[in-house]
N, CA, C and O of each residue as an XYZ file, in Angstrom:
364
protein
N     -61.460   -128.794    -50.592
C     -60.913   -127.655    -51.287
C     -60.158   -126.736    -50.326
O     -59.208   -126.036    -50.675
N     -60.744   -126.805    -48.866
C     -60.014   -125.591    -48.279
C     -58.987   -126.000    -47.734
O     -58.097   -125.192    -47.465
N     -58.820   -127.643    -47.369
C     -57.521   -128.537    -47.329
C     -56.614   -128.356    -48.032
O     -55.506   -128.229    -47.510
N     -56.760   -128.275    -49.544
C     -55.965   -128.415    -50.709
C     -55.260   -126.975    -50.542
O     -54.040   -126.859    -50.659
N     -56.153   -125.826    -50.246
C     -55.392   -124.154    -50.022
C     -54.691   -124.300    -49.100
O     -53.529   -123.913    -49.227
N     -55.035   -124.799    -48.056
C     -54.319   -124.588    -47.255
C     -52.927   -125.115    -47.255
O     -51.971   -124.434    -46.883
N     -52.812   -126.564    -47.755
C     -51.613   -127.636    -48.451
C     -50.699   -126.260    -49.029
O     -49.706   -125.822    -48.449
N     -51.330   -125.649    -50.412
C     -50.806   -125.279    -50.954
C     -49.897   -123.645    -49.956
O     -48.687   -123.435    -50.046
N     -50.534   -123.059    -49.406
C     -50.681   -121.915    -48.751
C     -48.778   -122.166    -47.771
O     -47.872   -121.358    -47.566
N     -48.945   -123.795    -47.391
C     -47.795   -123.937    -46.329
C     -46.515   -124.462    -47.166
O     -45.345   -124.412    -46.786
N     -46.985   -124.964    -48.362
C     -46.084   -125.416    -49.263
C     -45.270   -123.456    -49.795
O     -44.060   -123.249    -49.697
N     -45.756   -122.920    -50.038
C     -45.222   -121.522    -50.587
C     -44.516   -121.167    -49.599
O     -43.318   -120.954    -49.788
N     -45.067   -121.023    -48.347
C     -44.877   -120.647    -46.932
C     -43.163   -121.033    -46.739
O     -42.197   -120.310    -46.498
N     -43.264   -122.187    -46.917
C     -41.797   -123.198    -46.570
C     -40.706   -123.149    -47.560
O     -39.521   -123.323    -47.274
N     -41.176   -122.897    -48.772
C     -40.376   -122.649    -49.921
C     -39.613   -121.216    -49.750
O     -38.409   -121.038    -49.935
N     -40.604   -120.193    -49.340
C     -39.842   -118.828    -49.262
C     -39.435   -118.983    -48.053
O     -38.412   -118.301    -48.014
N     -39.608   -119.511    -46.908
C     -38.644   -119.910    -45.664
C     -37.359   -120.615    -45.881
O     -36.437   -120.402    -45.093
N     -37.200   -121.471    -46.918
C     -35.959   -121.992    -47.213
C     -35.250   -120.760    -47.782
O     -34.165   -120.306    -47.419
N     -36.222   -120.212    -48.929
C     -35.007   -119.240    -50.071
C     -34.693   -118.265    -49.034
O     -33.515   -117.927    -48.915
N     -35.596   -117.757    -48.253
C     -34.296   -116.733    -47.393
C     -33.689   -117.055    -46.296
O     -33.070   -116.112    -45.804
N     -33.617   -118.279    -45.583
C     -32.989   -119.507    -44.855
C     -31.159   -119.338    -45.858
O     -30.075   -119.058    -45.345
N     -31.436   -119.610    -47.228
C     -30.281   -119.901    -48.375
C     -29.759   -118.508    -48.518
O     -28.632   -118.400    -49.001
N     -30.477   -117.301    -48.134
C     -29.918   -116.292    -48.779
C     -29.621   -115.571    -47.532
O     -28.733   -114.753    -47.771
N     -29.967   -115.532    -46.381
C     -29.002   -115.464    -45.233
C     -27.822   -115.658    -45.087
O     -26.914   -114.828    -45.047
N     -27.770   -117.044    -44.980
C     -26.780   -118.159    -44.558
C     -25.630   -117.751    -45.901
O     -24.452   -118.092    -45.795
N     -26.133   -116.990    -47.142
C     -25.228   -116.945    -48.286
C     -24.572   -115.442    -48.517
O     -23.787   -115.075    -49.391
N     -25.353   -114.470    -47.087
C     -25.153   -113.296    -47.056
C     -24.560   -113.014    -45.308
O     -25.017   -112.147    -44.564
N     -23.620   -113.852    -45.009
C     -22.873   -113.172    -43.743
C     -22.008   -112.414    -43.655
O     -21.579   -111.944    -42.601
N     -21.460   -112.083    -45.224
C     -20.324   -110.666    -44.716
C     -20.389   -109.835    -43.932
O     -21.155   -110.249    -43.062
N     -20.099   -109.025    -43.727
C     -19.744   -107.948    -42.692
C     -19.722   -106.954    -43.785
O     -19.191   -107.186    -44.871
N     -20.401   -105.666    -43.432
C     -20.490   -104.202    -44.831
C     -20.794   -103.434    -43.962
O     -21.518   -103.716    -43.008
N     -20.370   -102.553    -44.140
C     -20.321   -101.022    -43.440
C     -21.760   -100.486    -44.752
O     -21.905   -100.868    -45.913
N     -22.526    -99.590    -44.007
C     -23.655    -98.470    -45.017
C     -23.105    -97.165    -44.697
O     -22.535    -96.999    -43.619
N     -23.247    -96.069    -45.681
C     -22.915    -94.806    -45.411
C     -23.978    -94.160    -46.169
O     -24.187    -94.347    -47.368
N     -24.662    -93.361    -45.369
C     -25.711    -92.469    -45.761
C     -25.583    -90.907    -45.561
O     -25.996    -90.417    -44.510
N     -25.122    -90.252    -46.366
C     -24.972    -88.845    -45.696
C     -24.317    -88.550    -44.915
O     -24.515    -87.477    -44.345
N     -23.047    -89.541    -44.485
C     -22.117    -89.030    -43.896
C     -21.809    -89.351    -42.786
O     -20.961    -88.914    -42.008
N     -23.032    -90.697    -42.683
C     -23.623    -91.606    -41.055
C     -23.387    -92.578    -41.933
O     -23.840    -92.722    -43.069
N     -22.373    -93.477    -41.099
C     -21.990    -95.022    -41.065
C     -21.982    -96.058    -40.069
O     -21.224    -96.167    -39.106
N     -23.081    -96.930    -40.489
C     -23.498    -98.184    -39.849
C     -22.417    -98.725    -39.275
O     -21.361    -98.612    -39.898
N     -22.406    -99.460    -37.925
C     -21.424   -100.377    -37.865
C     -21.352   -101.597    -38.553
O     -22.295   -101.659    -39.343
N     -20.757   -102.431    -38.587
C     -20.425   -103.361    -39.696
C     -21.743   -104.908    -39.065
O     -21.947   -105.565    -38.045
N     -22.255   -104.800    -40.383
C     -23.324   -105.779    -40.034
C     -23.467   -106.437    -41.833
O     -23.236   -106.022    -42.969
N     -24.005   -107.722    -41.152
C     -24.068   -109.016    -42.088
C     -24.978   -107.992    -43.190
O     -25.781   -107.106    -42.897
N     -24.500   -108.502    -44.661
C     -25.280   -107.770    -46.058
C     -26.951   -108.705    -46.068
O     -27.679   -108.465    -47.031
N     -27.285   -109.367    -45.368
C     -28.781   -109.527    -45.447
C     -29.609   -109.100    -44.090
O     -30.839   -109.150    -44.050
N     -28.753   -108.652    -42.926
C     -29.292   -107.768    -42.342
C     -29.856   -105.969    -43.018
O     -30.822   -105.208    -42.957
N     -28.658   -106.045    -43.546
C     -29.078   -104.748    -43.562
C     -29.889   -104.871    -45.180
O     -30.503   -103.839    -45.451
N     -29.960   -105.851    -46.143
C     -30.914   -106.068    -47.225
C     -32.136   -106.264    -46.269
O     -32.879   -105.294    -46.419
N     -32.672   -107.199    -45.279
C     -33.102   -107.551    -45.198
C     -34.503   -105.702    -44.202
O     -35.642   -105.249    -44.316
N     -33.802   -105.562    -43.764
C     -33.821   -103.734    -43.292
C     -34.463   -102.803    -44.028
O     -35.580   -102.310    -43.867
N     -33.484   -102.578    -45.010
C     -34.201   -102.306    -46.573
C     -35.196   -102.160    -47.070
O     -35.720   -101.129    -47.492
N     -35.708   -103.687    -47.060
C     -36.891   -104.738    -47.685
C     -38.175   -104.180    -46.385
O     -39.348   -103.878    -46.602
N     -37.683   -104.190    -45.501
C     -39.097   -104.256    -44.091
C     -39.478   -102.366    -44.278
O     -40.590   -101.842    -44.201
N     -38.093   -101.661    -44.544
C     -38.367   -100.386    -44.183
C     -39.254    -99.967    -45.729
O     -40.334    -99.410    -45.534
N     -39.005   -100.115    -46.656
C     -39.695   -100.709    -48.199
C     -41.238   -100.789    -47.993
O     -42.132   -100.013    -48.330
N     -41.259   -101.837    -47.408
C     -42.799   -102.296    -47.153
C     -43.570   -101.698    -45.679
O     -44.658   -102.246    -45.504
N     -43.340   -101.066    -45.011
C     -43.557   -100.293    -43.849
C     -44.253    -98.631    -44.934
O     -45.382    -98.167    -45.093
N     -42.973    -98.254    -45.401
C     -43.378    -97.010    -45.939
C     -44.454    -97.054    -47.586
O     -45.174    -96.155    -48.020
N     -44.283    -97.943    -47.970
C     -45.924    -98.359    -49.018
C     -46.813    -98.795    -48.198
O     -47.780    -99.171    -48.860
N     -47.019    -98.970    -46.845
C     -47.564    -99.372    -46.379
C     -48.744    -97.975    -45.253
O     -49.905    -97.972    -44.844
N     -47.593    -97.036    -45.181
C     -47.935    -95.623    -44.548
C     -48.898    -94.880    -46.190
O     -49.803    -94.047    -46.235
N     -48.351    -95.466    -47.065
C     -48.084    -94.467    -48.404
C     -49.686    -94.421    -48.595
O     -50.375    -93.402    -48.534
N     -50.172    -95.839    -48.859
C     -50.866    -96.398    -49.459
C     -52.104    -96.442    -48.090
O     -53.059    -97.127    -48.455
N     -52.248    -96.024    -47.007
C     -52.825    -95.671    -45.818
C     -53.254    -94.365    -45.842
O     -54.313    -94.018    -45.320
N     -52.571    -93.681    -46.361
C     -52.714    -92.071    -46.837
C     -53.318    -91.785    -47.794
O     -53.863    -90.726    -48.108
N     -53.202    -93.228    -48.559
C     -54.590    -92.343    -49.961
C     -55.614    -92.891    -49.543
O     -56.610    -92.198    -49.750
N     -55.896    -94.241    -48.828
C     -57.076    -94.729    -49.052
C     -57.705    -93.314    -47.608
O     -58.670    -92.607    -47.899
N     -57.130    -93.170    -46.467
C     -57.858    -91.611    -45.957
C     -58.102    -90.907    -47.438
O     -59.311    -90.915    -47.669
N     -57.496    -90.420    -48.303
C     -57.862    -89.302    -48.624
C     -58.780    -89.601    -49.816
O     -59.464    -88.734    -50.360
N     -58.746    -90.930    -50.193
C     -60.065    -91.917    -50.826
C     -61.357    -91.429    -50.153
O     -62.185    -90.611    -50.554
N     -61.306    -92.158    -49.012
C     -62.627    -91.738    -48.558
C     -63.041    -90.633    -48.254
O     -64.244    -90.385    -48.336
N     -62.248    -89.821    -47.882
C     -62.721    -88.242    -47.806
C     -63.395    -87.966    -48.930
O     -64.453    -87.340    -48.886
N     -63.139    -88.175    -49.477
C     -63.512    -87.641    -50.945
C     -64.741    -88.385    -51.292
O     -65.609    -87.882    -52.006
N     -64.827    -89.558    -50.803
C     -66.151    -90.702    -51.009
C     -67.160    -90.034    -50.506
O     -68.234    -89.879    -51.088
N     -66.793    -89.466    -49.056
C     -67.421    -89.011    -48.156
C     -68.223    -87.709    -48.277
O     -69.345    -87.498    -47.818
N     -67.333    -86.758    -49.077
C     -67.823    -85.487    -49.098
C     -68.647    -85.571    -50.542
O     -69.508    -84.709    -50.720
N     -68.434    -86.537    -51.553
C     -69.366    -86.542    -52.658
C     -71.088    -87.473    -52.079
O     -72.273    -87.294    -52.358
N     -70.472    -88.277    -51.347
C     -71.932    -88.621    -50.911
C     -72.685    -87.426    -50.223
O     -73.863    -87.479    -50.577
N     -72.502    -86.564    -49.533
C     -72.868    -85.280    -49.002
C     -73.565    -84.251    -49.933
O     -74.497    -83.456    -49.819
N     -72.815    -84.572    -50.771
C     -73.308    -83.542    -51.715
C     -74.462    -84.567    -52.700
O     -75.445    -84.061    -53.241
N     -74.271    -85.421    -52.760
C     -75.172    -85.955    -53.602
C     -76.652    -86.192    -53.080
O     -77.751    -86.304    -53.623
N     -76.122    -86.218    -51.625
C     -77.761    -86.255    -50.769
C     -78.336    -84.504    -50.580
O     -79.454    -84.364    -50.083
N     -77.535    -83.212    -50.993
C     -78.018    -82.764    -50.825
C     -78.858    -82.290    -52.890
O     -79.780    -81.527    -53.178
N     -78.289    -82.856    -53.480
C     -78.601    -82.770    -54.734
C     -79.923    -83.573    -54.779
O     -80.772    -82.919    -55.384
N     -80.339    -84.643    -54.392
C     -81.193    -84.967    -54.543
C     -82.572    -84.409    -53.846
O     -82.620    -83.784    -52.786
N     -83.777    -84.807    -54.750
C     -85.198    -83.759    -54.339
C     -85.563    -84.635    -53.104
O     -85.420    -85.849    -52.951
N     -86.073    -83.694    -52.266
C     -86.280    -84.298    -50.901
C     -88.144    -84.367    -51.333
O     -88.823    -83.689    -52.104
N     -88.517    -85.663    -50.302
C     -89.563    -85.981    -50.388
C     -90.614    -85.091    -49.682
O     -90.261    -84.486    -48.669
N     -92.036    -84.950    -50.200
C     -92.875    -84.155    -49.709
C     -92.847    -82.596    -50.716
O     -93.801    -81.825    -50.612
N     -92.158    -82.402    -51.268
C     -91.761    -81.019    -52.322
C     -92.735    -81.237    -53.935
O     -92.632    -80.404    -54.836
């Protein structure tokens, strides 16, 4: 079984290595970006998709790092209180 995951795991692996292998190789233009008035020098359209996509998943990645802190804070300070809610032994 853990053969068969794994089969499967390198088979996906290689498939999305081809599709963006195909979507590279299908994205070499040359494109200028302009952001506010700041313009990129001229670089291939799946570089800078590809840029995009990493800076995308970097910042859900900060995003989603920031709640689970402020998750547990909150885990944290209700367990606190719940130990002091409860009757202490010997009373």
């Amino acid at each position: 079984m853990a053969n068969l995951k794994r089969l499967l795991l390198l088979a996906i692996l290689l498939l999305l290595g081809i599709a963006v292998l195909i979507f590279v190789l299908q994205n070499r233009q040359p494109a200028h970006l302009v952001l506010l008035g700041w313009t990129t020098s001229e670089l291939p359209v799946a570089v800078l998709l590809s840029a995009s996509f990493i800076l995308g998943v970097l910042l859900s990645l900060l995003g989603s790092l920031w709640l689970i802190g402020r998750l547990r804070l909150r885990i944290s300070r209700q367990q606190r209180e719940l130990m002091n809610l409860r009757p202490r032994d010997g009373n």
